[in-house]
matplotlib code that plots the C-alpha trace (Angstrom):
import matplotlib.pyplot as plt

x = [179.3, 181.5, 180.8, 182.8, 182.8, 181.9, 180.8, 180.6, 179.4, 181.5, 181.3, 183.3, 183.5, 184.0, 185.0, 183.5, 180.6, 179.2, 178.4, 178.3, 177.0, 176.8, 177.3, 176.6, 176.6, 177.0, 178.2, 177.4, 178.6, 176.3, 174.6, 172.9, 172.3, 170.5, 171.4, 168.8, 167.9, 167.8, 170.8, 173.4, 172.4, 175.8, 175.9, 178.5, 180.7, 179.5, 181.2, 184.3, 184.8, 184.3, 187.1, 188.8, 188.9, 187.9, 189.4, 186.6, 187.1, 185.4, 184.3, 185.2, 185.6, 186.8, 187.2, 187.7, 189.0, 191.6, 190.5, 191.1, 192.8, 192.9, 196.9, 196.7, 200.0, 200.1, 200.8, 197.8, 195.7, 196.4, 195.6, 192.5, 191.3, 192.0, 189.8, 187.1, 186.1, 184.5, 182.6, 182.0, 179.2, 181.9, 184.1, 187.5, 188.9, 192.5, 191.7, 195.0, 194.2, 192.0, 189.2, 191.1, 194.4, 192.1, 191.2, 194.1, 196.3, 195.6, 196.0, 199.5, 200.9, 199.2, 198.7, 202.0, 200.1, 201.6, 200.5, 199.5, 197.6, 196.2, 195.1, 193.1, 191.2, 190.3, 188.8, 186.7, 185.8, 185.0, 183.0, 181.2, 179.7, 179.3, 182.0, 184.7, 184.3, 185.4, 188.4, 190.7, 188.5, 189.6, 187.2, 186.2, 185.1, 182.7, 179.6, 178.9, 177.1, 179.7, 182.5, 181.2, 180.8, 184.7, 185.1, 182.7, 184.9, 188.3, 186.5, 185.9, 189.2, 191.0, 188.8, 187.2, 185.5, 182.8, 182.0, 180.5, 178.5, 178.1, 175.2, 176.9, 173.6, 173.0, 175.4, 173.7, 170.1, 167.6, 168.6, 172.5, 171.5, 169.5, 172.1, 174.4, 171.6, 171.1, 175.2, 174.5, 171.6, 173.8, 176.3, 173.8, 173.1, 176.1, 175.7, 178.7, 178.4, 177.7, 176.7, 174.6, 173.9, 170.9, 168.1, 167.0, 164.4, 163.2, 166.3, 166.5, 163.5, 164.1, 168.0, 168.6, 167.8, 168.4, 167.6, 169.5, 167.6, 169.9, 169.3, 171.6, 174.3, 172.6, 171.3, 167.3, 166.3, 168.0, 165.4, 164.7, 163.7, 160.2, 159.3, 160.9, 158.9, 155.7, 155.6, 156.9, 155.1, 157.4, 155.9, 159.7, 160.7, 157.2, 157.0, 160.4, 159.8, 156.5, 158.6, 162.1]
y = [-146.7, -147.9, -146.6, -144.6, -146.3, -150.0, -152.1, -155.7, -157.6, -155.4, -156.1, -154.6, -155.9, -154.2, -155.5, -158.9, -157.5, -157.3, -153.2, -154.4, -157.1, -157.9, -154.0, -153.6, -150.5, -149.0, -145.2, -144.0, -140.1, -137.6, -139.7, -138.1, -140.8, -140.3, -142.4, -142.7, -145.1, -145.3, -144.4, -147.3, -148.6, -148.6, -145.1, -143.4, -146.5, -146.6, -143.6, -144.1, -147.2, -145.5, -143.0, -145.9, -144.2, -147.1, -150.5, -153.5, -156.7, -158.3, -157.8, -155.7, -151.9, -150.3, -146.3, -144.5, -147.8, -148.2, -151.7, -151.2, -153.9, -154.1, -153.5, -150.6, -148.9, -145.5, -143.8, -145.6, -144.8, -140.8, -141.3, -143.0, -140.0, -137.2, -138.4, -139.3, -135.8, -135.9, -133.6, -134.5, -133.5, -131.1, -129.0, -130.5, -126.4, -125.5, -122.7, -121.2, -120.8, -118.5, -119.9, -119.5, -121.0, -124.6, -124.5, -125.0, -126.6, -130.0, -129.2, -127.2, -130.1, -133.6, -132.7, -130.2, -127.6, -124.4, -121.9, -119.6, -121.5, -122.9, -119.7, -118.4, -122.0, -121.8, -118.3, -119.7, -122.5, -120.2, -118.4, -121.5, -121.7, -118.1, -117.6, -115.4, -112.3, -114.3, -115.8, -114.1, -114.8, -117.3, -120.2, -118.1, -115.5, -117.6, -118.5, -122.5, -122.6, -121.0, -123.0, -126.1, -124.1, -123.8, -127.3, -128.2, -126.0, -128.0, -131.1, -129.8, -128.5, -131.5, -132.0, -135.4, -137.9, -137.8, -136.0, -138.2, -136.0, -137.4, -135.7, -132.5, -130.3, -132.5, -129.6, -126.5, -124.8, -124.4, -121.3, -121.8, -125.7, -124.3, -122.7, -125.5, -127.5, -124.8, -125.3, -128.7, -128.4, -126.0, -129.0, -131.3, -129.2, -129.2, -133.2, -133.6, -136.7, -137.6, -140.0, -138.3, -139.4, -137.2, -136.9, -134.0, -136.1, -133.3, -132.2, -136.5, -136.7, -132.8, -133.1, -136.8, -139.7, -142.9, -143.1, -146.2, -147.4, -149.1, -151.0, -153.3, -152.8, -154.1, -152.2, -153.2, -150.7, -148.8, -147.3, -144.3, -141.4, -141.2, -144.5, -144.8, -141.7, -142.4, -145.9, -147.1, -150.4, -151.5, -150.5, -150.0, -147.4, -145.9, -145.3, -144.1, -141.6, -140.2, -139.6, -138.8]
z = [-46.7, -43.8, -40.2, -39.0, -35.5, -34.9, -31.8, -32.1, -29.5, -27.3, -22.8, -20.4, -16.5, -13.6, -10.1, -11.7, -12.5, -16.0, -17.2, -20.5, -22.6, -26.2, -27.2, -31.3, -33.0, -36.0, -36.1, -39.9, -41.0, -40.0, -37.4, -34.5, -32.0, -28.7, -26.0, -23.1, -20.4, -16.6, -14.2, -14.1, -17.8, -18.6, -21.2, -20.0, -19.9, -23.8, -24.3, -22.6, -24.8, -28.0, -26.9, -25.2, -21.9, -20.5, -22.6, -23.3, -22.2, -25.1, -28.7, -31.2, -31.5, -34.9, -35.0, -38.6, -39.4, -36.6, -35.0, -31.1, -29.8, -26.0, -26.1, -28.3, -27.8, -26.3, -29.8, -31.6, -28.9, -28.7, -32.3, -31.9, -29.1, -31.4, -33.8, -31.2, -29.2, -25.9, -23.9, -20.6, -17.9, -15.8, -17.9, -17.6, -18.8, -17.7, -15.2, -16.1, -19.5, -21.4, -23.3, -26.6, -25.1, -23.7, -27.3, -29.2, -26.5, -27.8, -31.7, -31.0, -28.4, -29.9, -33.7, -33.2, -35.2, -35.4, -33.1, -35.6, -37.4, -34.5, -32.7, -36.7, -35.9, -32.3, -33.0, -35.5, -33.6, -30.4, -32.7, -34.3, -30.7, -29.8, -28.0, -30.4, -27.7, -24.7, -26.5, -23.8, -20.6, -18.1, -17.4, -13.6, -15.9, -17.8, -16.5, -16.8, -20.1, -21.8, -20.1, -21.8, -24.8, -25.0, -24.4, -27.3, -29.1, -28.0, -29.1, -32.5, -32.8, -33.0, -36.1, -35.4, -37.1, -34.2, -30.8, -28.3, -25.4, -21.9, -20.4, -21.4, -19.9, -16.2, -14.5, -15.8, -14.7, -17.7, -19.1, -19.4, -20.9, -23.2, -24.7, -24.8, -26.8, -29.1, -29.7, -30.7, -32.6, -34.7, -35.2, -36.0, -38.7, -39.7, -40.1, -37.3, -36.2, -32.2, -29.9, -27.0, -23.5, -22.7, -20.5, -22.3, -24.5, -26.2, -27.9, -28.7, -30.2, -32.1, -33.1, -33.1, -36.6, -33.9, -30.1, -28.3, -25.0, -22.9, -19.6, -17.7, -19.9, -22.7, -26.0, -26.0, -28.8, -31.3, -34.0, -35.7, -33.5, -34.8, -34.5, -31.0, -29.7, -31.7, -31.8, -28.8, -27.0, -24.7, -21.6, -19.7, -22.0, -22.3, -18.5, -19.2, -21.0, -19.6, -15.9, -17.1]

ax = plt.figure().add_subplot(projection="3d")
ax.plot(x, y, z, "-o")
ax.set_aspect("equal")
plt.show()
């Protein structure tokens, strides 16, 4: 089976200094991967490659078979953002727009889906993450858990080959983040496919079939979940792991 996204030997540089170096990856369907490591490991730049909001400098990146190119035109690279959600650590909601109406903004303006249609999806998609009776709230209304509830629900309405998380719980207390986790445990059973930058390393080792360690911009493991958490002897990660 082809991946549906695939790094090879991807770096990027910043202010001439390397973020990252030798990045490869293979994205399969239904993959769950966690990504952890230390603060300035380079994740979130990960991510913003994949969804090329950030462009690499060098390597390969190939989405859903679209090969990324660092001159991508404008067109080609909507494209390739539509069929790459993201869901960030703030909300990024329209505060003039009801929950339902940050739903399906994208869909009716990018994929020029019509409105009705549009509106019958992002009630179901507001109600795939618990949300169908605040359709018509405001994001001021909505307390924070369920604000990045809607925008999981914008990611998934642009129907995606893959939703890539960036530390989608970091702004929340415990109570409101546990219900954003139990959101994406939901998709994961759904076998959507995601790339998560976590620090929640229960709901890694729980939801996720591959946890990526990353440390100055480099990928130093990428294994199975259970053999990363129970059979783990590199002493970094294991200090890592017992403090984070």
């Amino acid at each position: 089976m082809k991946p549906l996204i695939s790094l090879n030997n991807v770096g990027k540089f910043l202010g001439g200094r390397e973020i990252l170096r030798g990045i490869s990856l293979d994205v399969h369907q239904g993959d769950i991967i966690g990504i952890i490591g230390p603060s300035g490991a380079g994740k979130s730049t990960l991510l913003r490659i994949v969804n090329q909001l950030a462009r690499h400098d060098t390597g390969d990146v190939v989405i859903d078979g679209l090969s990324v190119t660092r001159n991508l035109p404008d067109r080609k690279l909507s494209d390739l953002r539509s069929r790459v959600g993201m869901v960030f650590q703030g909300f990024h909601l329209w505060p003039h727009m009801t929950a339902l109406q940050n739903v399906i903004e994208a869909p009716v303006q990018t994929k020029r889906l019509a409105r009705d249609k549009a509106i019958e999806e992002g009630m179901e998609f507001l109600d795939q993450v618990g949300l169908k009776d605040r359709a018509h709230h405001y994001p001021s209304q909505l307390s924070g858990g369920q604000q990045q509830r809607v925008a999981i629900a914008r990611a998934l309405a642009m129907r995606p080959v893959s939703i890539l998380f960036d530390e989608p719980t970091s702004a929340l207390d415990p109570r409101l983040a546990k219900e954003v986790l139990a959101t994406m445990t939901g998709l994961a059973a759904k076998k959507v496919t995601m790339m998560v930058v976590t620090h929640e390393m229960s709901f890694a080792r729980r939801v996720a079939n591959r946890v990526i360690y990353m440390r100055a911009g480099e990928i130093v493991q990428d294994r199975p979940t259970q053999d990363f958490f129970d059979d783990q002897h590199d002493p970094e990660i294991r200090e890592f792991l017992l403090h984070d």
